[in-house]
C-alpha positions as a Markdown table, in Angstrom:
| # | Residue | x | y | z |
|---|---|---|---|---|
| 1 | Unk | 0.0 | 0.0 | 0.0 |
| 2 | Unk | 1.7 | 3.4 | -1.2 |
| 3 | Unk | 2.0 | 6.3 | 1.4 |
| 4 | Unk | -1.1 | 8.1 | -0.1 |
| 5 | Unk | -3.4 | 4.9 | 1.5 |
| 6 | Unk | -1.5 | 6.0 | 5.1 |
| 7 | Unk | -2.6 | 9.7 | 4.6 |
| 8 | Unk | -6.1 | 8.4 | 4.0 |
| 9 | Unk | -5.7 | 6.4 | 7.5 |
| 10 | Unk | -3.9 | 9.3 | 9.5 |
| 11 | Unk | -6.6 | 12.2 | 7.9 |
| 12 | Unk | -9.9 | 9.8 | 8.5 |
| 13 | Unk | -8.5 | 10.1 | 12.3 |
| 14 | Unk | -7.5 | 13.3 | 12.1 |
| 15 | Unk | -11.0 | 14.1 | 11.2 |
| 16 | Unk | -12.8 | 13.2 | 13.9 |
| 17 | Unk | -10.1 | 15.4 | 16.0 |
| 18 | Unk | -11.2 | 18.7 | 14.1 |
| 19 | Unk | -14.9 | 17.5 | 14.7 |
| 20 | Unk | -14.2 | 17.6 | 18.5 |
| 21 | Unk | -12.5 | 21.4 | 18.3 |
| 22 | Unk | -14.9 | 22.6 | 15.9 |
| 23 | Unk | -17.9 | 21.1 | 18.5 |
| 24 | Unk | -16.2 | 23.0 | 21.5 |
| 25 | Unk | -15.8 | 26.3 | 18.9 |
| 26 | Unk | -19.6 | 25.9 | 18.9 |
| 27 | Unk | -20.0 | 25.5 | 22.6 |
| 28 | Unk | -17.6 | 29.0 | 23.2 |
| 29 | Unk | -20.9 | 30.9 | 22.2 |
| 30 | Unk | -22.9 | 30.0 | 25.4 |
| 31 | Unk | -21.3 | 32.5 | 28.1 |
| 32 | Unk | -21.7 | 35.2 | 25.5 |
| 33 | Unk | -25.6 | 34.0 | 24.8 |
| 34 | Unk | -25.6 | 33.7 | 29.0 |
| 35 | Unk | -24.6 | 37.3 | 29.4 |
| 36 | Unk | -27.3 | 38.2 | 27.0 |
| 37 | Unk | -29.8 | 36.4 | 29.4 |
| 38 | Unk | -28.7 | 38.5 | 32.0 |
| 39 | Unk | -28.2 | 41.9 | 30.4 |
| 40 | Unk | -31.1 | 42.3 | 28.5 |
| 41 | Unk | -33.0 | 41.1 | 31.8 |
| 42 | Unk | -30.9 | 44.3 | 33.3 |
| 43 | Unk | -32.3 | 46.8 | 30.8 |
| 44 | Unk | -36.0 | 45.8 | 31.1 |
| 45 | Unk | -35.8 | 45.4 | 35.3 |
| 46 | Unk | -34.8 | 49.1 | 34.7 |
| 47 | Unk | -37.9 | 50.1 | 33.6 |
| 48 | Unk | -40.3 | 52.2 | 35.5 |
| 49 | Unk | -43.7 | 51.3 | 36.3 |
| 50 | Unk | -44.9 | 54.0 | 34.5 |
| 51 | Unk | -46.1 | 53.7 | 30.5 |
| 52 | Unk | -42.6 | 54.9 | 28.7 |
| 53 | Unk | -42.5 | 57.4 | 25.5 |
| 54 | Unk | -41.6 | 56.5 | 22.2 |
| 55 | Unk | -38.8 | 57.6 | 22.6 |
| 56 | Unk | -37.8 | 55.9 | 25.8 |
| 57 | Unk | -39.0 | 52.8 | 24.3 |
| 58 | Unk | -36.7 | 53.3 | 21.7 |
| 59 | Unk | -33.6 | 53.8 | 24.0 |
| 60 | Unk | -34.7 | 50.7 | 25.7 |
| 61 | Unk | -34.6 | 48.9 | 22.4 |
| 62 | Unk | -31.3 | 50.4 | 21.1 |
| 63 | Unk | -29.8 | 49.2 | 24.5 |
| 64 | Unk | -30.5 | 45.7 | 23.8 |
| 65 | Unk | -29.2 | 46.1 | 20.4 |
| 66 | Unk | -26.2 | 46.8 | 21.5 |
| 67 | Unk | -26.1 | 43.9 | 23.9 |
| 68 | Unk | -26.9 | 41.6 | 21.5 |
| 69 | Unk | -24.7 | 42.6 | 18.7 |
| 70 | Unk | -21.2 | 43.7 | 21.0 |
| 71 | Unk | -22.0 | 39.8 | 22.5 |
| 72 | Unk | -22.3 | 38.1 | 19.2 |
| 73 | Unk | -20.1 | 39.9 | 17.6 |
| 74 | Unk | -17.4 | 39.0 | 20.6 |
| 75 | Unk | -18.1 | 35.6 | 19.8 |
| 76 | Unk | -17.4 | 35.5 | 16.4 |
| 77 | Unk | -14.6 | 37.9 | 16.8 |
| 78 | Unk | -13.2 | 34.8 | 19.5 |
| 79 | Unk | -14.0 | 31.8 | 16.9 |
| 80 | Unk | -11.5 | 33.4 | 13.9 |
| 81 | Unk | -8.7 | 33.9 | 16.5 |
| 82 | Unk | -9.4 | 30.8 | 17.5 |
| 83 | Unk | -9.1 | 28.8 | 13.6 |
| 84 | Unk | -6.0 | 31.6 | 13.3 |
| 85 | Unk | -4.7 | 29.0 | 16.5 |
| 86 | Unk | -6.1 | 26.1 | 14.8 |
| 87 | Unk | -4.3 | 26.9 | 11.2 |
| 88 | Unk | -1.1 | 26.8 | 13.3 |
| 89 | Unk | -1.7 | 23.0 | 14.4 |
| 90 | Unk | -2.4 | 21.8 | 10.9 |
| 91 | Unk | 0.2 | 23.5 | 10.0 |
| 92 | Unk | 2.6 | 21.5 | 12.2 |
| 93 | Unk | 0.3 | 18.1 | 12.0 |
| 94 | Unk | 0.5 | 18.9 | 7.8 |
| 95 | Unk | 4.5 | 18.9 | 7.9 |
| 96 | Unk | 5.1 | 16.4 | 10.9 |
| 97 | Unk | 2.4 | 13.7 | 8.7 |
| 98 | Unk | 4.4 | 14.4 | 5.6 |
| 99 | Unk | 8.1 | 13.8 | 6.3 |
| 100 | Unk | 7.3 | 10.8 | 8.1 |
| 101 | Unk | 5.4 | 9.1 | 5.3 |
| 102 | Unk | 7.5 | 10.4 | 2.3 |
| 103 | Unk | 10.7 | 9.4 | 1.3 |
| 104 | Unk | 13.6 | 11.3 | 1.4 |
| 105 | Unk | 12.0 | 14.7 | 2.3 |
| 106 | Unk | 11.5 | 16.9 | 4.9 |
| 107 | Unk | 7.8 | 19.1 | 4.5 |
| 108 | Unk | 7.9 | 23.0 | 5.0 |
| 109 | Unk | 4.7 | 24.4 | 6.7 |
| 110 | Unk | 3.6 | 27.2 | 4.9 |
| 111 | Unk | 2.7 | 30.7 | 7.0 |
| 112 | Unk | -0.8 | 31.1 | 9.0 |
| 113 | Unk | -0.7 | 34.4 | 7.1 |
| 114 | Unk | -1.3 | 32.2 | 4.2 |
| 115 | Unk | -3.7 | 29.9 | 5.6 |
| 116 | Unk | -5.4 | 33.1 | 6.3 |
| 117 | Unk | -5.2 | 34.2 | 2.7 |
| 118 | Unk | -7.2 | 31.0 | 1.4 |
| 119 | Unk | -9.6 | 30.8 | 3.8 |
| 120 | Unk | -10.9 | 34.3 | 3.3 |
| 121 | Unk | -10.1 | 34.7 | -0.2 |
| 122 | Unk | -11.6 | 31.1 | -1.5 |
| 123 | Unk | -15.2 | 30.1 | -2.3 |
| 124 | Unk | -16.7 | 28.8 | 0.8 |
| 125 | Unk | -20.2 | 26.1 | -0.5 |
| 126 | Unk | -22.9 | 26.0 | 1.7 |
| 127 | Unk | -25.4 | 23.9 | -0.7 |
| 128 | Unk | -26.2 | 23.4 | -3.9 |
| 129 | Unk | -24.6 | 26.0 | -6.3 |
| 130 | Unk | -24.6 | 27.9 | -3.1 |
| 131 | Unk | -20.9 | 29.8 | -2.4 |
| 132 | Unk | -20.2 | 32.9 | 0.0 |
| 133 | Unk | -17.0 | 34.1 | 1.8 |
| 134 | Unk | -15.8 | 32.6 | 4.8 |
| 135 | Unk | -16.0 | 36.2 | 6.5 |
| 136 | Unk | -19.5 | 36.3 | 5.0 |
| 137 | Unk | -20.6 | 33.2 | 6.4 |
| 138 | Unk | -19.4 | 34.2 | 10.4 |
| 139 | Unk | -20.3 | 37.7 | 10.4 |
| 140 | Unk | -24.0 | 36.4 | 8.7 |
| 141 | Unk | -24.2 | 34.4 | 11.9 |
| 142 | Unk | -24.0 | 37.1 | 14.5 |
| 143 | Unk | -26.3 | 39.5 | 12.3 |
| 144 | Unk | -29.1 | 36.7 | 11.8 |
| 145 | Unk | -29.5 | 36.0 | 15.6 |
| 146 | Unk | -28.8 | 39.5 | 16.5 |
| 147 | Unk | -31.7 | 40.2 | 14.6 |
| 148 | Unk | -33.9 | 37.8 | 15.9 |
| 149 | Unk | -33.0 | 38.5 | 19.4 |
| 150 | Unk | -34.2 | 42.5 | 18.4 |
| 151 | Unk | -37.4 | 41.2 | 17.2 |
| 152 | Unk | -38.3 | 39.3 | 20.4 |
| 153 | Unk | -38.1 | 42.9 | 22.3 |
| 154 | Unk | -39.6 | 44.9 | 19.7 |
| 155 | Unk | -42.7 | 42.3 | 19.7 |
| 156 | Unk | -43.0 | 42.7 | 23.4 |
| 157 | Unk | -43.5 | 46.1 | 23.4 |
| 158 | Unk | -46.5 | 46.0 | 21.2 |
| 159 | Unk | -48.0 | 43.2 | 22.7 |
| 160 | Unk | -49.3 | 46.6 | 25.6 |
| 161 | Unk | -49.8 | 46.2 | 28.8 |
| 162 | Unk | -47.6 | 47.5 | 31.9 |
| 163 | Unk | -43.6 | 47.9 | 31.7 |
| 164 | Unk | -43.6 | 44.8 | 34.1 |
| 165 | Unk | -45.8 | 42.3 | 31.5 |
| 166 | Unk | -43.9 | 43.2 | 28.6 |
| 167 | Unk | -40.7 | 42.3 | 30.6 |
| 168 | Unk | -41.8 | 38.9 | 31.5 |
| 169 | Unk | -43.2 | 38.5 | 27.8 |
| 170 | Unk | -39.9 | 38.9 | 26.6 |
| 171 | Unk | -38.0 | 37.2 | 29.0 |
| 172 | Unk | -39.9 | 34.5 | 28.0 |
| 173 | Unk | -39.5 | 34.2 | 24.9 |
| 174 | Unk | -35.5 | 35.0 | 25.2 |
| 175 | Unk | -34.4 | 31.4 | 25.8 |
| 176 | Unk | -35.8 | 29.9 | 22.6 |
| 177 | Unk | -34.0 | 32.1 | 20.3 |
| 178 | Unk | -30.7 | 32.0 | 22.8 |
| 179 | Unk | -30.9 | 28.0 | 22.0 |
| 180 | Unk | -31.2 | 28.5 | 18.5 |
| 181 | Unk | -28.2 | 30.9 | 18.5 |
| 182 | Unk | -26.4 | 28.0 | 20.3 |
| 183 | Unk | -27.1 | 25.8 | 17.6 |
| 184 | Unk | -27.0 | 27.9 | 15.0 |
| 185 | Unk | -23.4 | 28.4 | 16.9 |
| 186 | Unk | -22.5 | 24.9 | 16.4 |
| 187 | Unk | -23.7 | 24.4 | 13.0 |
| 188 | Unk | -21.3 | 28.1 | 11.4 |
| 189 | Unk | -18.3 | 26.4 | 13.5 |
| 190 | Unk | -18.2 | 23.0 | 12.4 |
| 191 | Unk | -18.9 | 24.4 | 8.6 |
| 192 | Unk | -16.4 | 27.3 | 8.7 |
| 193 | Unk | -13.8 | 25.9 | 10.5 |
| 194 | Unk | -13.6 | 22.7 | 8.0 |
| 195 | Unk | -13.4 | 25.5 | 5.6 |
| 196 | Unk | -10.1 | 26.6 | 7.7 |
| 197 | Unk | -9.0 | 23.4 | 7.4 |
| 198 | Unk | -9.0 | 22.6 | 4.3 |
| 199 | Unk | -7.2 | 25.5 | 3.5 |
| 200 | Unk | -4.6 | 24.9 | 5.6 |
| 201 | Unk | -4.1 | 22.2 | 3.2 |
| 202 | Unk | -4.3 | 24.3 | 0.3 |
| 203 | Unk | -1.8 | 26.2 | 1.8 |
| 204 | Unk | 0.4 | 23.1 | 2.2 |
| 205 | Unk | 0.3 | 21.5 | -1.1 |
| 206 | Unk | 1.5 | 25.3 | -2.7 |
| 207 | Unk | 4.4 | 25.3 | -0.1 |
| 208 | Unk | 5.2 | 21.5 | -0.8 |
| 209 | Unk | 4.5 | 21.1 | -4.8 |
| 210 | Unk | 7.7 | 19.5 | -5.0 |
| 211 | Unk | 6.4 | 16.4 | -3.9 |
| 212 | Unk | 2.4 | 17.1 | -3.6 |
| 213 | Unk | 1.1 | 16.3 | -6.6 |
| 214 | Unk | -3.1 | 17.1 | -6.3 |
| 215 | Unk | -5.8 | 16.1 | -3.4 |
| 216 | Unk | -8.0 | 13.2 | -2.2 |
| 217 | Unk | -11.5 | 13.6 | -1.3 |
| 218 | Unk | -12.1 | 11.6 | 2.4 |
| 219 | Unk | -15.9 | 11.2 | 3.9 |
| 220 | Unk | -17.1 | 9.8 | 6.5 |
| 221 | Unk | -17.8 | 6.1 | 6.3 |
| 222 | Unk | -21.4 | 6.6 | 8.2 |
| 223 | Unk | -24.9 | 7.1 | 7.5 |
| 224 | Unk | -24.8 | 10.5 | 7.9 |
| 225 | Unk | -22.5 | 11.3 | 5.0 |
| 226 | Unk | -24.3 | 13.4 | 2.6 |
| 227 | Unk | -24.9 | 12.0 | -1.1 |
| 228 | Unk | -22.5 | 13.9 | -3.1 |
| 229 | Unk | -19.7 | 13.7 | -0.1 |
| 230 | Unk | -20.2 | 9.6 | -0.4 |
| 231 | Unk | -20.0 | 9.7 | -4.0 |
| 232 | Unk | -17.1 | 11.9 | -4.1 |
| 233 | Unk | -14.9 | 9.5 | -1.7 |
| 234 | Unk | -11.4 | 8.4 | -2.3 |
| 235 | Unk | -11.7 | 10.8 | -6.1 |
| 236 | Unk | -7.9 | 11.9 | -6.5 |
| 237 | Unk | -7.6 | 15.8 | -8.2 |
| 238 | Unk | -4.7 | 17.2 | -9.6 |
| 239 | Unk | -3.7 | 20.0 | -8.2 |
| 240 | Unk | -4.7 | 22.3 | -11.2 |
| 241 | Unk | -7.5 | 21.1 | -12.2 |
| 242 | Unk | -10.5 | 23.2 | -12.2 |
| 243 | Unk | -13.8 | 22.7 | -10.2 |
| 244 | Unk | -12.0 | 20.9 | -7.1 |
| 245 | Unk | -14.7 | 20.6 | -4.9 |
| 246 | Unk | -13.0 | 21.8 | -1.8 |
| 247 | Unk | -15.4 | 21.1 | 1.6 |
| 248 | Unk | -17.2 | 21.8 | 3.0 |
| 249 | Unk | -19.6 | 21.3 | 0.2 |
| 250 | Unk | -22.8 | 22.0 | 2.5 |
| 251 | Unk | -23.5 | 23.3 | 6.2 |
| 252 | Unk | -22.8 | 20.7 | 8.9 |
| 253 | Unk | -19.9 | 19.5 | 6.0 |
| 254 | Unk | -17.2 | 16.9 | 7.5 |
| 255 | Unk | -15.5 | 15.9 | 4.6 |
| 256 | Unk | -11.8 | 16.2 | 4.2 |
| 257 | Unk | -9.5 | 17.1 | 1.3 |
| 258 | Unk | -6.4 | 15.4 | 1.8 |
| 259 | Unk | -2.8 | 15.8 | -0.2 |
| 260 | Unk | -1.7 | 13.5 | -2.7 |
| 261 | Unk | 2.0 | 12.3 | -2.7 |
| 262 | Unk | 4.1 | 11.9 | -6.2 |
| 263 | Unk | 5.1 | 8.3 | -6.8 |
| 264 | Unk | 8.5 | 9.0 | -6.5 |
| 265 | Unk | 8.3 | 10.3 | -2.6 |
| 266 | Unk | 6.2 | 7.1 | -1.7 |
| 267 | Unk | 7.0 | 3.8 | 0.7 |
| 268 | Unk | 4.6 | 0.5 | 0.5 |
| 269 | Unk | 2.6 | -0.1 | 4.0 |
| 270 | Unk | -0.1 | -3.0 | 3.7 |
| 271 | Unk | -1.1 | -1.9 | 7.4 |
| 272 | Unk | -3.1 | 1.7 | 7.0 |
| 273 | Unk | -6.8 | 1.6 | 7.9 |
| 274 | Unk | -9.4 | 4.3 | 8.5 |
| 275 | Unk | -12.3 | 4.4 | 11.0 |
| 276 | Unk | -16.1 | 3.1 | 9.7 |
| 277 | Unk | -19.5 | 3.7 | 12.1 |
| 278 | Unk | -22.2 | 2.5 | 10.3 |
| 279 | Unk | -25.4 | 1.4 | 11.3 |
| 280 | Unk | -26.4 | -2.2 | 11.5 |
| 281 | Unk | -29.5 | -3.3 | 13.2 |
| 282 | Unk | -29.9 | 0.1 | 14.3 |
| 283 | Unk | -26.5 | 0.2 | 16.5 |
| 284 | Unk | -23.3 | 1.9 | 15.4 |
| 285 | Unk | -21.1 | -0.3 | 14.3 |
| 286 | Unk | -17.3 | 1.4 | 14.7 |
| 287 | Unk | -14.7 | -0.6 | 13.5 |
| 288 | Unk | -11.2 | -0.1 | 11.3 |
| 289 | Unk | -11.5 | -0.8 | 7.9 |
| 290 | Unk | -8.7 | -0.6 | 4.9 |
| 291 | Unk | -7.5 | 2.8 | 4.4 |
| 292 | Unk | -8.1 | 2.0 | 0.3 |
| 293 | Unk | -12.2 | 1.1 | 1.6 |
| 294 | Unk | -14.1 | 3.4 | -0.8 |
| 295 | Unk | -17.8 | 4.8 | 0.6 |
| 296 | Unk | -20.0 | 2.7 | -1.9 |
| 297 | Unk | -18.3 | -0.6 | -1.8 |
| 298 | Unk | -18.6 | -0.3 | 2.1 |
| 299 | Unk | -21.9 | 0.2 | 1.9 |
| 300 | Unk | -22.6 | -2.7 | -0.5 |
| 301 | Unk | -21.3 | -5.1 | 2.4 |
| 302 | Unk | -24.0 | -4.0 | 4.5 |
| 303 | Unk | -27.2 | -5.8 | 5.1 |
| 304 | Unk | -30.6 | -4.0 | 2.4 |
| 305 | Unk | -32.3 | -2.2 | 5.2 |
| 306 | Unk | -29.0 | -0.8 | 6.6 |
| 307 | Unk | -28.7 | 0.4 | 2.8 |
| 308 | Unk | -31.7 | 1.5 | 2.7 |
| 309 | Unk | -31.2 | 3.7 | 6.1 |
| 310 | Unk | -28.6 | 5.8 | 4.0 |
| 311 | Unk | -29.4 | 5.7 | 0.6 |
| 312 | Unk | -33.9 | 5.5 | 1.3 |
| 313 | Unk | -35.8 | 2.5 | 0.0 |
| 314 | Unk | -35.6 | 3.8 | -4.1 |
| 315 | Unk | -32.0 | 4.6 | -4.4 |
| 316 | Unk | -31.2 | 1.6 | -2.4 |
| 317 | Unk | -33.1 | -0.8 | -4.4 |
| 318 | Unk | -31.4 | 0.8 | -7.3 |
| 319 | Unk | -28.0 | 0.4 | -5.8 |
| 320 | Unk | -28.2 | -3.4 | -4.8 |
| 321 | Unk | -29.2 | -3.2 | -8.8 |
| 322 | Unk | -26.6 | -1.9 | -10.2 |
| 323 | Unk | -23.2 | -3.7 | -10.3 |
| 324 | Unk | -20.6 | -0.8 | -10.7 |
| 325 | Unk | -20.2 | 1.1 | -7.2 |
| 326 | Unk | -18.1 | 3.3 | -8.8 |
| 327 | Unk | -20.8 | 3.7 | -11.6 |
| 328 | Unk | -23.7 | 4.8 | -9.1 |
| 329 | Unk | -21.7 | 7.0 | -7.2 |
| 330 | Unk | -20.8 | 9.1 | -10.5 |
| 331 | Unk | -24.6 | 9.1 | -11.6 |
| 332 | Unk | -26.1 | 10.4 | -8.1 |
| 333 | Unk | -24.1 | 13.7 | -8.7 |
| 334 | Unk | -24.0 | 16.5 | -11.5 |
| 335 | Unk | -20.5 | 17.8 | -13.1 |
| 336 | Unk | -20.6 | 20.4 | -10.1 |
| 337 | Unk | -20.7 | 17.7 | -7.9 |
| 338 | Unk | -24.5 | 19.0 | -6.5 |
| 339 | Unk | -26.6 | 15.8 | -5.6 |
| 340 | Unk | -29.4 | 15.0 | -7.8 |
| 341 | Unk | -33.0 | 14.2 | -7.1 |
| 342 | Unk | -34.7 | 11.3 | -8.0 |
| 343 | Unk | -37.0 | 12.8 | -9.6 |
| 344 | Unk | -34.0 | 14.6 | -11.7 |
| 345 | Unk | -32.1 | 11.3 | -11.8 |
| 346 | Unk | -35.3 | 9.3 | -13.5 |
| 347 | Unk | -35.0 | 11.8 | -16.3 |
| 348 | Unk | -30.8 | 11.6 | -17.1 |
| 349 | Unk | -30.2 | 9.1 | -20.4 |
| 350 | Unk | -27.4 | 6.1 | -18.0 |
| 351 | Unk | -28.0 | 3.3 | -16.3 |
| 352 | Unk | -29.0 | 4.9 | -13.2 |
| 353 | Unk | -32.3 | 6.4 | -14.8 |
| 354 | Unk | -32.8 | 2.8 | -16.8 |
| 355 | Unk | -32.4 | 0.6 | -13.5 |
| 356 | Unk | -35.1 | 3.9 | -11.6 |
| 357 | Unk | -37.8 | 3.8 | -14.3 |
| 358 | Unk | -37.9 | 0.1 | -14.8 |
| 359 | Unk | -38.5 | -0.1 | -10.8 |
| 360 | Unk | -41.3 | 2.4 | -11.0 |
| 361 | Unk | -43.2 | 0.5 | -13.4 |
């Protein structure tokens, strides 16, 4: 097995690693959504018992604008410092990985400044034919639920009755938006700081194109892999070929773009593997598999109705159908690499649509 089948095994782990630091970048928001809670509460315990002006109301209302938006903005202003940190340690994992798998080489790690450079200067997907800026995406976060957090006051006031009643109505109704900034919170870190990572490995293969020849597309071998991450697994890209479809390619994203080492720079290792959680019988089944395991052909070992759990009862009728893994994976995706529908897939002229239609008949 050549060195790029050890990268997939060291990367699959390393995964699951980035998973964990991009949950606890989610979980950083709660003291700022806490202080919130209490601040806003502040403002409104404030209030006199008499009916306020317009324009008091107003001041009230500004007053927890600000609130919201200095603590939201704090947080967000935290999370980038913290993938600046996090560029760092890819750096260093990127190099460390590299010399001891290659052959007669020592890696360089390229700057954070230019890690930096990527991540904010590349196209960042969040769904189909969907792209913003990774800046765009953050700052979005704190605006949306800023926002939201406005409207719950401003809909208290005109709800009427005394100072103290429209307090408590908005009180409230605080904690179910604070929970859904929490895990909207979770969702912008683990996209945008996969987005972080994989430029950090842009950023490598430019500082080490001596011996990096392109990238490998890694998912997640479990049922929660998305269809055009599944059907993108283990697909090698030079490194200047257009349309790479760096992840994340869609919120929640845990794919990983991996480097790909020239032939000349490799050593044989029969003993890589990569971790695999499917479910069977309804239970997780975590166990190491081959690091050259593909997403499709480990799915075909599975029993039909833990297919079926993944793929839904048409596709995975029409999988077990089809004999070419590689074949189905190509045809569930579009040249951008968007998933297609079923309905859209019924209507394409391959063997995909043939083996659909003749089931629907």
């Amino acid at each position: 097995m050549a060195s790029n089948d050890v990268l997939t095994g060291i990367y699959s782990s390393h995964s699951i690693y980035l998973e964990r630091v991009a949950a606890g970048f989610g979980l950083a928001v709660n003291p700022y959504l806490a202080r919130i809670d209490a601040r806003v509460g502040a403002v409104l315990n404030k209030m006199p018992a008499r009916a306020l002006t317009t324009e008091q109301r107003n001041e009230v209302l500004d007053e927890i604008d600000a609130i919201n938006r200095g603590e939201l903005q704090g947080y967000t202003a935290e999370y980038k410092e913290n993938n600046k940190e996090l560029a760092e340690h890819e750096n260093e994992f990127n190099a460390k990985t590299l010399t001891t798998v290659a052959v007669d080489y020592t890696a360089v790690a390229p700057t954070v400044a230019a890690v930096n450079s990527i991540a904010i200067g590349s196209p960042m997907k969040v769904g189909d034919k969907q792209f913003t800026t990774y800046n765009r995406y953050v700052n979005a976060y704190w605006k949306k639920y800023a926002d939201m957090i406005n409207s719950i006051a401003e809909a208290g006031f005109l709800t009427g009755g005394t100072n103290r009643e429209i307090a408590n109505a908005i009180m409230s109704a605080l904690p179910d938006d604070l929970k859904r900034a929490s895990n909207g919170a979770k969702t912008m870190a683990r996209t945008a700081t996969n987005h972080y990572a994989n430029a950090a490995t842009k950023a490598f293969v430019d500082k080490n194109d001596k011996v990096l020849t392109g990238y490998r597309f890694i998912a997640t071998l479990d049922g929660d892999t998305s269809q055009q991450c599944r059907s993108l697994d283990q697909q090698v890209f030079p490194q200047n070929a257009n349309n790479i479809p760096f992840p994340p390619l869609h919120p929640n994203c845990r794919s990983r773009m991996i480097y790909e080492v020239d032939a000349r720079y490799r050593y044989d290792d029969s003993a890589s593997e990569r971790p695999s959680t499917f479910e069977v019988d309804g239970d997780k089944d975590k166990k190491r598999v081959s690091s050259k395991a593909i997403y499709y052909n480990e799915l075909g070992k599975l029993d039909a109705a833990s297919q079926d759990a993944v793929l839904g009862p048409t596709l995975g009728k029409a999988f077990r159908k089809m004999d070419d893994n590689a074949l189905f994976a190509k045809q569930t995706i579009d040249s951008t690499y968007n998933p297609i529908s079923i309905k859209d897939l019924k209507k394409k002229d391959n063997e995909l649509s043939r083996v659909l239609n003749e089931q629907a008949k």
